[in-house]
PQR file of N, CA, C, O and H, with PARSE charges and radii, in Angstrom:
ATOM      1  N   UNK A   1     -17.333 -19.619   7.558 -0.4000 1.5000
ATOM      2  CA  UNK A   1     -17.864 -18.839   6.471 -0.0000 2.0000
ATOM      3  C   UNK A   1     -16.898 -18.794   5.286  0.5500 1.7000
ATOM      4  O   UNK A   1     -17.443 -18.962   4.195 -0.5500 1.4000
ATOM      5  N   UNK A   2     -15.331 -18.567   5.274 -0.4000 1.5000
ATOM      6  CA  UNK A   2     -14.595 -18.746   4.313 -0.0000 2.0000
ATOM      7  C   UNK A   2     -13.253 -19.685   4.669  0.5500 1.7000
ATOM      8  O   UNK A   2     -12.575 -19.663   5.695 -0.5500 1.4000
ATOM      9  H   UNK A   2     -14.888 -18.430   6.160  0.4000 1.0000
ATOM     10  N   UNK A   3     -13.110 -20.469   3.545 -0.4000 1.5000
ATOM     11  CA  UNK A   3     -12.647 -21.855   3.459 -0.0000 2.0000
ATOM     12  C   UNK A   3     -11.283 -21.277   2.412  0.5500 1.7000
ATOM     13  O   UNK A   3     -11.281 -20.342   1.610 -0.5500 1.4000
ATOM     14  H   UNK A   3     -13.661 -20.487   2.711  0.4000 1.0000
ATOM     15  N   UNK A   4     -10.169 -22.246   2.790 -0.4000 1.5000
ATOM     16  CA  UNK A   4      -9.157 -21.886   1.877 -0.0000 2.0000
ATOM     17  C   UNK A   4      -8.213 -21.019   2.645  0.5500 1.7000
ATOM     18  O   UNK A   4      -8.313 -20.504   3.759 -0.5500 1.4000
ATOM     19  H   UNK A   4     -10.170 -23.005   3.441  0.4000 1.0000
ATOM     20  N   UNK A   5      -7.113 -20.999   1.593 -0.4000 1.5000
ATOM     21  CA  UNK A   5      -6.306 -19.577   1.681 -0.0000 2.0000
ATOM     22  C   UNK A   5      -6.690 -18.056   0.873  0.5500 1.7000
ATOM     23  O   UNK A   5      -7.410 -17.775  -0.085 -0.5500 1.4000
ATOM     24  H   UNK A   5      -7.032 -21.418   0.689  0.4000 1.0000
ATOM     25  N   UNK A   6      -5.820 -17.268   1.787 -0.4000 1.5000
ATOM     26  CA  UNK A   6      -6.571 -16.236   1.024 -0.0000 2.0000
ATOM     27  C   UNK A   6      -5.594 -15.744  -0.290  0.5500 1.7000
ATOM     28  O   UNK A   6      -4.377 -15.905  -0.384 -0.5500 1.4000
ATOM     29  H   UNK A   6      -5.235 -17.496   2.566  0.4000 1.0000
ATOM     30  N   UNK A   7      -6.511 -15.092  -1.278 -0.4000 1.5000
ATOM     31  CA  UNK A   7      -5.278 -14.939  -2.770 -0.0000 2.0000
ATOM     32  C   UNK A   7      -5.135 -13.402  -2.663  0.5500 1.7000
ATOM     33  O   UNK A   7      -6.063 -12.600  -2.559 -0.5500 1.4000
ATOM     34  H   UNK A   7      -7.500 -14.962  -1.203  0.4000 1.0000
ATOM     35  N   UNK A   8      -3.601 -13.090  -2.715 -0.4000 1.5000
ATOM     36  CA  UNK A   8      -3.148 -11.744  -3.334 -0.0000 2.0000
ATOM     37  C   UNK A   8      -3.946 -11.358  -4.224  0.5500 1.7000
ATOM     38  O   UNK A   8      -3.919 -11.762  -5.386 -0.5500 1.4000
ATOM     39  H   UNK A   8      -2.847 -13.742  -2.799  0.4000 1.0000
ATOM     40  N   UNK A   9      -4.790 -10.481  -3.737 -0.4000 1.5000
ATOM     41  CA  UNK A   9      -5.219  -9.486  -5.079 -0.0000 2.0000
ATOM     42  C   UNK A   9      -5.047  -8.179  -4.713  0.5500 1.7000
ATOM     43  O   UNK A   9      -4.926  -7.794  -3.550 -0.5500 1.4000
ATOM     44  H   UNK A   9      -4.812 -10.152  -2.793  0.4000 1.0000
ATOM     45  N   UNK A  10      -5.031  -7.292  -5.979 -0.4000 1.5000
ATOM     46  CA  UNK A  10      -5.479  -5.802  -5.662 -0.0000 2.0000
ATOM     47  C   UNK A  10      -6.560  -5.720  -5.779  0.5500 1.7000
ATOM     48  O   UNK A  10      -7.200  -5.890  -6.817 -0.5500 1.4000
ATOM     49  H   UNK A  10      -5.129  -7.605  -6.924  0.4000 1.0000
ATOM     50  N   UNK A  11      -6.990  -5.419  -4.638 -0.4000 1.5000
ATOM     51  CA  UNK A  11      -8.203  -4.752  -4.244 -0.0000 2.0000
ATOM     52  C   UNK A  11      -8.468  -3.578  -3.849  0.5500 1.7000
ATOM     53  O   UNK A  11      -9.403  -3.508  -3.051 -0.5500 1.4000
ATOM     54  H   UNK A  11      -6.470  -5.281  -3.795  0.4000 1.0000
ATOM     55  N   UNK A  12      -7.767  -2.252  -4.245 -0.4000 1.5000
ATOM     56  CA  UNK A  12      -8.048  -0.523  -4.059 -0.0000 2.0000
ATOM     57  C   UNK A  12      -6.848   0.091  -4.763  0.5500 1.7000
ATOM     58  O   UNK A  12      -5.718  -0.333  -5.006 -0.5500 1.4000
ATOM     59  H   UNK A  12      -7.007  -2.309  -4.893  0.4000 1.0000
ATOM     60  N   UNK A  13      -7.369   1.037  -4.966 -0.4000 1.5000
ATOM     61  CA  UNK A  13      -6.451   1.987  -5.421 -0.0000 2.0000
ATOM     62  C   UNK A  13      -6.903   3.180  -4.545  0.5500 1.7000
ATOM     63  O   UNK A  13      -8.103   3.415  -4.404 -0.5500 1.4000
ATOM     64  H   UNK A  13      -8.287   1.382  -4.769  0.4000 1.0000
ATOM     65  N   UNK A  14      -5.782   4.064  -3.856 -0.4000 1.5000
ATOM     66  CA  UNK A  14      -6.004   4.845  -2.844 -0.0000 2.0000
ATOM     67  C   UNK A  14      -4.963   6.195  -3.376  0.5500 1.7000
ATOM     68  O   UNK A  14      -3.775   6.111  -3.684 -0.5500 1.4000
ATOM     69  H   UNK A  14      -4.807   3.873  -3.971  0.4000 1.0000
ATOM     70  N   UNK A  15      -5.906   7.534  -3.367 -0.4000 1.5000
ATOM     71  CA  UNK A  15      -5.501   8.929  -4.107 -0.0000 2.0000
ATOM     72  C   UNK A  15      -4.991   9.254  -2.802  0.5500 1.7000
ATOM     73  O   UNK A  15      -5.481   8.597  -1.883 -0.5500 1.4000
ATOM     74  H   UNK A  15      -6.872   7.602  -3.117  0.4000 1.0000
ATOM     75  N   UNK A  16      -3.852  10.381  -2.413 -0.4000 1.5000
ATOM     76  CA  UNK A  16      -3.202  10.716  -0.792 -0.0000 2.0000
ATOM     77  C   UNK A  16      -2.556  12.430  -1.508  0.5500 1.7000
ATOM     78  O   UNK A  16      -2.358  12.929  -2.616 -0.5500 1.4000
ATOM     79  H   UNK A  16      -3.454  10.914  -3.160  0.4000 1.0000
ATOM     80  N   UNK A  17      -2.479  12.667  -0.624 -0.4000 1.5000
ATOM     81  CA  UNK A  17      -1.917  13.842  -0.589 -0.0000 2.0000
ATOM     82  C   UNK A  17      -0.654  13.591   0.564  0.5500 1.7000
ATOM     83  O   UNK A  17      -0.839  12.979   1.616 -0.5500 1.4000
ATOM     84  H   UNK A  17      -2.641  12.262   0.276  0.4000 1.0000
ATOM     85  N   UNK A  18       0.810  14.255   0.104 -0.4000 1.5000
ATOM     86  CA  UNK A  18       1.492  13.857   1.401 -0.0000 2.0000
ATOM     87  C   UNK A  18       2.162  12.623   1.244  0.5500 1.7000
ATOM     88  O   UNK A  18       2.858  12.427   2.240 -0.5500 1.4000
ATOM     89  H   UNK A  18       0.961  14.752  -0.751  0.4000 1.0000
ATOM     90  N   UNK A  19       2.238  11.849   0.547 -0.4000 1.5000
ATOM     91  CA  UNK A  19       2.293  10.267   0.786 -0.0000 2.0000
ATOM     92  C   UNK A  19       3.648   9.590   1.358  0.5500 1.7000
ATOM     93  O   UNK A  19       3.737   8.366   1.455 -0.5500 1.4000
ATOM     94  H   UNK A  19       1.673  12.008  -0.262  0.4000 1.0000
ATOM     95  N   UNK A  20       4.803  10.550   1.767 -0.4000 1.5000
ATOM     96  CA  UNK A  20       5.596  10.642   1.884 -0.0000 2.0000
ATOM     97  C   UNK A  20       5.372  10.518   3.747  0.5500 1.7000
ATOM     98  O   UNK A  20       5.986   9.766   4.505 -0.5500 1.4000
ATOM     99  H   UNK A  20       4.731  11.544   1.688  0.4000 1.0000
ATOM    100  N   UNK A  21       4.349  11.474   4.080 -0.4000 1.5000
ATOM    101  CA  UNK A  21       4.107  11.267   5.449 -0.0000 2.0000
ATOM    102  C   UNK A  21       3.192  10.478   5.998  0.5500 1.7000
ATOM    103  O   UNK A  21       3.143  10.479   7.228 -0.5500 1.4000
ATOM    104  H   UNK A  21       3.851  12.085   3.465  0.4000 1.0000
ATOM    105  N   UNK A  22       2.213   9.584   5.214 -0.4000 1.5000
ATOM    106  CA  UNK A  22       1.224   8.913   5.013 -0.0000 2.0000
ATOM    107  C   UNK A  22       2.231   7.401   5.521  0.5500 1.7000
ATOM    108  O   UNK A  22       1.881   6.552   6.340 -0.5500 1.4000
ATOM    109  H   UNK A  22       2.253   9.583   4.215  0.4000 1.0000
ATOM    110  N   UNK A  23       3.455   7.442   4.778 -0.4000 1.5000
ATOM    111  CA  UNK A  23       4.220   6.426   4.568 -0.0000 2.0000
ATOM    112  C   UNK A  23       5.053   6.162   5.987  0.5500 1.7000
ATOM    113  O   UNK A  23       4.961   5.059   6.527 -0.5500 1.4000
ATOM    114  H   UNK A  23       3.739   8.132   4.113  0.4000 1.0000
ATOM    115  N   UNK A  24       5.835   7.172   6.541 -0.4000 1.5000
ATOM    116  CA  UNK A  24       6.263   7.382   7.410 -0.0000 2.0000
ATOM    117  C   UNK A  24       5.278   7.340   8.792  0.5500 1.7000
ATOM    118  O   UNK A  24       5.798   7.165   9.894 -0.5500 1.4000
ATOM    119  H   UNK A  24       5.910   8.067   6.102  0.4000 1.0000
ATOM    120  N   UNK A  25       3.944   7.498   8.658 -0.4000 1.5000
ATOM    121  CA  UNK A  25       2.798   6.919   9.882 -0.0000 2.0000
ATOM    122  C   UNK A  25       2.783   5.730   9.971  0.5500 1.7000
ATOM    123  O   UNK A  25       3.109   5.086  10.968 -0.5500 1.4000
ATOM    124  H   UNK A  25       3.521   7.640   7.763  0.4000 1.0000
ATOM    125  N   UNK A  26       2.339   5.235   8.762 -0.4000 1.5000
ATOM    126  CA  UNK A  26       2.415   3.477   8.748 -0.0000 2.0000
ATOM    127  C   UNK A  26       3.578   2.821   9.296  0.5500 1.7000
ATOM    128  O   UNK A  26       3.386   2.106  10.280 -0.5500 1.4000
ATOM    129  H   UNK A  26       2.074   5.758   7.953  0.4000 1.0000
ATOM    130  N   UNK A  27       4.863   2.946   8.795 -0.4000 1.5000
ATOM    131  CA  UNK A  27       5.826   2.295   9.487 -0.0000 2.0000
ATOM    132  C   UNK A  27       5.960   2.557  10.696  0.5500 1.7000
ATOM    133  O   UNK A  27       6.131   1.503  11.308 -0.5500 1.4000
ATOM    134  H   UNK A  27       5.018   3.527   7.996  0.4000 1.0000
ATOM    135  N   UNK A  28       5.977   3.886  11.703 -0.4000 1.5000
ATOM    136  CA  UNK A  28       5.514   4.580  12.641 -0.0000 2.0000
ATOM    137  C   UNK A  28       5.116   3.647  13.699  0.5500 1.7000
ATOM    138  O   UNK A  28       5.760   3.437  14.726 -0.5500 1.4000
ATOM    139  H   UNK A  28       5.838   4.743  11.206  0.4000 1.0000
ATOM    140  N   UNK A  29       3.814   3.013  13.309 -0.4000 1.5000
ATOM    141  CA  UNK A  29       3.184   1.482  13.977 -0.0000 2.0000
ATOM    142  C   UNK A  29       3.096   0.101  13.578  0.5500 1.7000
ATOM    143  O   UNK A  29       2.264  -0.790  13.750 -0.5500 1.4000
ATOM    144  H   UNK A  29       3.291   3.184  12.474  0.4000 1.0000
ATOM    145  N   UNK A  30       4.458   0.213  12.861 -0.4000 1.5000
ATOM    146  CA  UNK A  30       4.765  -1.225  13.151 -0.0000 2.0000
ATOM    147  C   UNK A  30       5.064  -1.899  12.016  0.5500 1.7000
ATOM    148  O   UNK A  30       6.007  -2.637  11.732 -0.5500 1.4000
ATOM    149  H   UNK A  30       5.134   0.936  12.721  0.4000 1.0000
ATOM    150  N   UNK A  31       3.628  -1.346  11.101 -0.4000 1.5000
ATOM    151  CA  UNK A  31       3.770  -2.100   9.864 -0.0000 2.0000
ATOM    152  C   UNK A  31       4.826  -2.221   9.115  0.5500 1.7000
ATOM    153  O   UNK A  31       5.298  -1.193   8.631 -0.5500 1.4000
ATOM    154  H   UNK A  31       2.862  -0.747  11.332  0.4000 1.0000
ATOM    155  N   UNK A  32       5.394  -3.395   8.865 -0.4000 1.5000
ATOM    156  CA  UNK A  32       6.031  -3.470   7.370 -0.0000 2.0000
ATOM    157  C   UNK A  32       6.062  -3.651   6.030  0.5500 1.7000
ATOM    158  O   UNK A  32       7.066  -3.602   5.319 -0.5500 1.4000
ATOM    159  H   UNK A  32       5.010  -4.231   9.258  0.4000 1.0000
ATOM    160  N   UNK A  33       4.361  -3.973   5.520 -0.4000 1.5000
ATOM    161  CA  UNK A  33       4.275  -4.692   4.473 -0.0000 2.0000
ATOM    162  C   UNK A  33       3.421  -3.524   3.789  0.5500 1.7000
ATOM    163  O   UNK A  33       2.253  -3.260   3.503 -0.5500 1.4000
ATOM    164  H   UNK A  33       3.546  -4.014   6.098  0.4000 1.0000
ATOM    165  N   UNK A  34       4.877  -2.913   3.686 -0.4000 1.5000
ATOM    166  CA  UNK A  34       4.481  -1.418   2.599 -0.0000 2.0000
ATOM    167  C   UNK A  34       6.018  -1.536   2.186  0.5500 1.7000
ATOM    168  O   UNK A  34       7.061  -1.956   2.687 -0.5500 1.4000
ATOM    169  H   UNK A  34       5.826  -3.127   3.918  0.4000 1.0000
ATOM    170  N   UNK A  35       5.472  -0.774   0.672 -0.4000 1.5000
ATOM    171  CA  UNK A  35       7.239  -0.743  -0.227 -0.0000 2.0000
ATOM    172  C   UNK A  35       7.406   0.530   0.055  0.5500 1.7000
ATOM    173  O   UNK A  35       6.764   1.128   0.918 -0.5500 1.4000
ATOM    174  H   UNK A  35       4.624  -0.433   0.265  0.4000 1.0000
ATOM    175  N   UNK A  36       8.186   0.965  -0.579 -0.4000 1.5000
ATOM    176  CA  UNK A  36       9.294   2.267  -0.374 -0.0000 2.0000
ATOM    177  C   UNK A  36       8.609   3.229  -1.248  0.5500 1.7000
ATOM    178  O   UNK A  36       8.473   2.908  -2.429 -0.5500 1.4000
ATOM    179  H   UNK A  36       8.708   0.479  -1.280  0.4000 1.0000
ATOM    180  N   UNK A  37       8.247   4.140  -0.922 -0.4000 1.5000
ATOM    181  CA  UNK A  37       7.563   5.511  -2.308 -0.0000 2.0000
ATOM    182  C   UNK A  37       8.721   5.416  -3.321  0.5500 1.7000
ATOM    183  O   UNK A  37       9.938   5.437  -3.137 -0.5500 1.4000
ATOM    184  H   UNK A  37       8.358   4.401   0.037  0.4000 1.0000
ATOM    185  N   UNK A  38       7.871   5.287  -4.617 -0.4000 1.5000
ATOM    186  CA  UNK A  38       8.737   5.092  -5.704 -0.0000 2.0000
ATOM    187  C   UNK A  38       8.357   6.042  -6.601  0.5500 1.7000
ATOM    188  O   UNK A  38       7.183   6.006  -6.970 -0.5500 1.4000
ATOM    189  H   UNK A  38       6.883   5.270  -4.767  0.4000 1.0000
ATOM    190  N   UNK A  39       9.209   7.043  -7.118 -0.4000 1.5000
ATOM    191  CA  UNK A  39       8.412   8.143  -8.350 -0.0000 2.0000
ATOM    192  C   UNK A  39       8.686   7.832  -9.594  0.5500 1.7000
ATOM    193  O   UNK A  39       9.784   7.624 -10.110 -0.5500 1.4000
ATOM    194  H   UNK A  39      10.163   7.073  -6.818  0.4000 1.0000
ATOM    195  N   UNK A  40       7.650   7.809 -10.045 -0.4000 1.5000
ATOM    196  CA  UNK A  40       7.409   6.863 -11.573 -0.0000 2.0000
ATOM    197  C   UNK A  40       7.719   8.074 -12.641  0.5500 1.7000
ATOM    198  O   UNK A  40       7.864   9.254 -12.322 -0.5500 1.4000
ATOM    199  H   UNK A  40       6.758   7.978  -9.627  0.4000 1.0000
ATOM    200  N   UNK A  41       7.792   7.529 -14.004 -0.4000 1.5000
ATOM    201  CA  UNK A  41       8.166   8.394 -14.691 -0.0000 2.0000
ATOM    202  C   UNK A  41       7.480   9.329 -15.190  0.5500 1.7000
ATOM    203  O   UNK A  41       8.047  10.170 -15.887 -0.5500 1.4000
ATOM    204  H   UNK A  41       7.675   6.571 -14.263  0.4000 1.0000
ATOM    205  N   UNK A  42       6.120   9.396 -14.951 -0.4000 1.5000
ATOM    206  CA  UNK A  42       4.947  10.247 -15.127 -0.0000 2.0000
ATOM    207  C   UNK A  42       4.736  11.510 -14.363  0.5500 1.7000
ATOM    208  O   UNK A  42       4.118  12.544 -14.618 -0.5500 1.4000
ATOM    209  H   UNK A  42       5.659   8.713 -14.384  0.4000 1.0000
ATOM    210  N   UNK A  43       5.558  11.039 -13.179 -0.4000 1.5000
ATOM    211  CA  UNK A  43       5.922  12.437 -12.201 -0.0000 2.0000
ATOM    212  C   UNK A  43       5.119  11.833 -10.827  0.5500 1.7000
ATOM    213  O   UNK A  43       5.751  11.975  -9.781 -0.5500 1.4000
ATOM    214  H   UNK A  43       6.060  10.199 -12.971  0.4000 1.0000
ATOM    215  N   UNK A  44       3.776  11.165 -10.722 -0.4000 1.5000
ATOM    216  CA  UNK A  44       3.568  10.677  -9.473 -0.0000 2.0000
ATOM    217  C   UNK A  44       4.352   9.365  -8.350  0.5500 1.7000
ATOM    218  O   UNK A  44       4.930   8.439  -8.920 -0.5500 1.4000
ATOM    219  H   UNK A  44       3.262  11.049 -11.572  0.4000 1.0000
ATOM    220  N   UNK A  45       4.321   9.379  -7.145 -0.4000 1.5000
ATOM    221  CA  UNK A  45       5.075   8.588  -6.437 -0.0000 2.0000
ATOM    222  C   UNK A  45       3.775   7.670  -5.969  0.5500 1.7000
ATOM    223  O   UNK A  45       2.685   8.101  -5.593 -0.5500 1.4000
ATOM    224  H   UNK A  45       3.851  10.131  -6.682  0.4000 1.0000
ATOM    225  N   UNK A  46       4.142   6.442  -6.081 -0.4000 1.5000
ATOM    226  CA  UNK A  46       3.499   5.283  -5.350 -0.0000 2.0000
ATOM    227  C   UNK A  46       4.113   4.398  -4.605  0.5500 1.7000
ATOM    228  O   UNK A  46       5.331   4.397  -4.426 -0.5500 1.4000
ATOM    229  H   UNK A  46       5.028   6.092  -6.387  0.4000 1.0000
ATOM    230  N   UNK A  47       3.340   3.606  -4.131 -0.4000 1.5000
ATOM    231  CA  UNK A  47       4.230   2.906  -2.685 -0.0000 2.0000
ATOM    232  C   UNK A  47       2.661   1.594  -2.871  0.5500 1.7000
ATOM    233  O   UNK A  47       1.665   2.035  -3.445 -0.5500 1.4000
ATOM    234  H   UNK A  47       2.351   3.607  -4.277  0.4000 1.0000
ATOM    235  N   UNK A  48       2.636   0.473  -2.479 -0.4000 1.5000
ATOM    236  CA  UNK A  48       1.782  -0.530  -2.581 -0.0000 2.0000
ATOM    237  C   UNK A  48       1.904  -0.916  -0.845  0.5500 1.7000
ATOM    238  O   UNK A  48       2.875  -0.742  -0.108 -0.5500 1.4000
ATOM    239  H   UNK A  48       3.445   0.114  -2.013  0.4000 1.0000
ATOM    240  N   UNK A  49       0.619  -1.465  -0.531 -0.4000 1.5000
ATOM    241  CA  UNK A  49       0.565  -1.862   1.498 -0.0000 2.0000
ATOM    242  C   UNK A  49      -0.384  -2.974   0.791  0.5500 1.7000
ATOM    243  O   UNK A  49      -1.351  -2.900   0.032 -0.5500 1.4000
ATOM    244  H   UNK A  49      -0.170  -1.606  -1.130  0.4000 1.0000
ATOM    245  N   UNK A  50       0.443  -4.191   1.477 -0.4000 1.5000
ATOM    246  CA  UNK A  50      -0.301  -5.329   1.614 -0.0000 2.0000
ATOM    247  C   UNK A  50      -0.917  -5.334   2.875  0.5500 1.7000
ATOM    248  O   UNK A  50      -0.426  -4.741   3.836 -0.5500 1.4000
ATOM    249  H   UNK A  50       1.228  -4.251   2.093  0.4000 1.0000
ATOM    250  N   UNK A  51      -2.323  -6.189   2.944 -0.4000 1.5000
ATOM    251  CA  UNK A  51      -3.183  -6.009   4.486 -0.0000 2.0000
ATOM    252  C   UNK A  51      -2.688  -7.587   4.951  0.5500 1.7000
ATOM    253  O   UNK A  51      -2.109  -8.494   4.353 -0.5500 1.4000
ATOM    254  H   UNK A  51      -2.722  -6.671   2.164  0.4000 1.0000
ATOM    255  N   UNK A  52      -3.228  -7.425   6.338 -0.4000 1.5000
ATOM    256  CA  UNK A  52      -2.745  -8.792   6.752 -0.0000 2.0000
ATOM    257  C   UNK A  52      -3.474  -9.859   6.084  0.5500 1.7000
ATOM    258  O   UNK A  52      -2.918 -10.869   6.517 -0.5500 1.4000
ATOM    259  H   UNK A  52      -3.698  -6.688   6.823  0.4000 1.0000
ATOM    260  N   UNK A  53      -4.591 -10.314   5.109 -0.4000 1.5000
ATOM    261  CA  UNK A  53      -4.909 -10.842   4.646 -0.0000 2.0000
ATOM    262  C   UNK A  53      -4.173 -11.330   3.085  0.5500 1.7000
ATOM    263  O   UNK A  53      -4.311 -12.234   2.261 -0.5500 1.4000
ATOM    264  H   UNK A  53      -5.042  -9.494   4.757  0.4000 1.0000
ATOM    265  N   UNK A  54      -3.695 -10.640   3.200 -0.4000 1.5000
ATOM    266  CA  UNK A  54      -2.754 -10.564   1.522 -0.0000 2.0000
ATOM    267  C   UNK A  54      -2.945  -9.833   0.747  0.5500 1.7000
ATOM    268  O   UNK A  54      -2.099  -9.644  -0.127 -0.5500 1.4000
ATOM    269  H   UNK A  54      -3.582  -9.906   3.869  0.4000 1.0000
ATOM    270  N   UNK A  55      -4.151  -9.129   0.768 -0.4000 1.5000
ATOM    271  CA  UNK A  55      -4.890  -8.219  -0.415 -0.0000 2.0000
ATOM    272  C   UNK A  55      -3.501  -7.033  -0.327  0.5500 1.7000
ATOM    273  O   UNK A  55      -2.781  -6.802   0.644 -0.5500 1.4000
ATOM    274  H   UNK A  55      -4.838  -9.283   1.478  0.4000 1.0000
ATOM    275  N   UNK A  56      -3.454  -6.387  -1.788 -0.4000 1.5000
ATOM    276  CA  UNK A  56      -2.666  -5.339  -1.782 -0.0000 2.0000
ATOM    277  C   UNK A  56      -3.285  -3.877  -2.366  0.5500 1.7000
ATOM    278  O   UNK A  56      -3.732  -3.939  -3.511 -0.5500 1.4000
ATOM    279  H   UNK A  56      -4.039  -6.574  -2.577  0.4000 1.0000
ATOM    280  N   UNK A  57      -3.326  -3.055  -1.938 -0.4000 1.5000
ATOM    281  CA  UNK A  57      -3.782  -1.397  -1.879 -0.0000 2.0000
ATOM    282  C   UNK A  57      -2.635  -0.662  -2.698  0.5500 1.7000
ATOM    283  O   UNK A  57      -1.510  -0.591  -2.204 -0.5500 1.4000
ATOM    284  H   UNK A  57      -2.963  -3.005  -1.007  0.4000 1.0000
ATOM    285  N   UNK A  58      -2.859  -0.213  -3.721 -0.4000 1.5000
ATOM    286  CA  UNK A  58      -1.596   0.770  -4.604 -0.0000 2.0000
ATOM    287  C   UNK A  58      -2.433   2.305  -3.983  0.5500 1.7000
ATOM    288  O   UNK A  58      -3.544   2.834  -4.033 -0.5500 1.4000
ATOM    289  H   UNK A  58      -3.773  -0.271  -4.123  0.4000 1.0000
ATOM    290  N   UNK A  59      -1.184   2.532  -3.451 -0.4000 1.5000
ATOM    291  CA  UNK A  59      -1.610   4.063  -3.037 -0.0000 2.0000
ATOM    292  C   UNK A  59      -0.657   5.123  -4.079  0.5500 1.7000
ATOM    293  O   UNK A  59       0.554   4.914  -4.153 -0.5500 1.4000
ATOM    294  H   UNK A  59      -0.282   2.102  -3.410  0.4000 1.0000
ATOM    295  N   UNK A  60      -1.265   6.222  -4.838 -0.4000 1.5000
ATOM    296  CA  UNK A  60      -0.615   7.064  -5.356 -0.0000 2.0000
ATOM    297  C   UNK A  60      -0.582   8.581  -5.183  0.5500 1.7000
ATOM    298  O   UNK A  60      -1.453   9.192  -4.562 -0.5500 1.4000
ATOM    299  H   UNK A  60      -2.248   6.392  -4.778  0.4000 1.0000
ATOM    300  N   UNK A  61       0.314   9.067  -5.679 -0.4000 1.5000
ATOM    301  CA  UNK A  61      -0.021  10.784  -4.991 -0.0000 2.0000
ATOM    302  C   UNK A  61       0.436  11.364  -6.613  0.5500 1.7000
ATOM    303  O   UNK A  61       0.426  12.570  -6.862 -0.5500 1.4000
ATOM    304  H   UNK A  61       1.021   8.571  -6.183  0.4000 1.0000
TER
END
């Protein structure tokens, strides 16, 4: 059904409450292909999770 490799895209943007412990679950089981919560200069913290497909999810709080 699908042919090729698959391409990095963003595909979601995900609102969290917590994200600090959101972050700390994920690594929790295993995953690694999440960055580090980063607090931007606007005052919210984000962190990006690539899926095993490549697609990447910006999660913000």
């Amino acid at each position: 059904m699908f042919y090729g490799e698959p391409k990095e895209q963003m595909i979601a943007f995900m609102q969290v409450q917590g994200i600090e412990k959101m972050y700390e679950y994920i690594i929790s089981k295993g995953w690694n292909k999440i960055t580090e919560v980063v607090t931007q200069p606007w005052g919210g913290k984000t962190c990006t999770l690539t899926t095993i497909d490549g697609y990447i999810i910006s999660i913000f709080e």
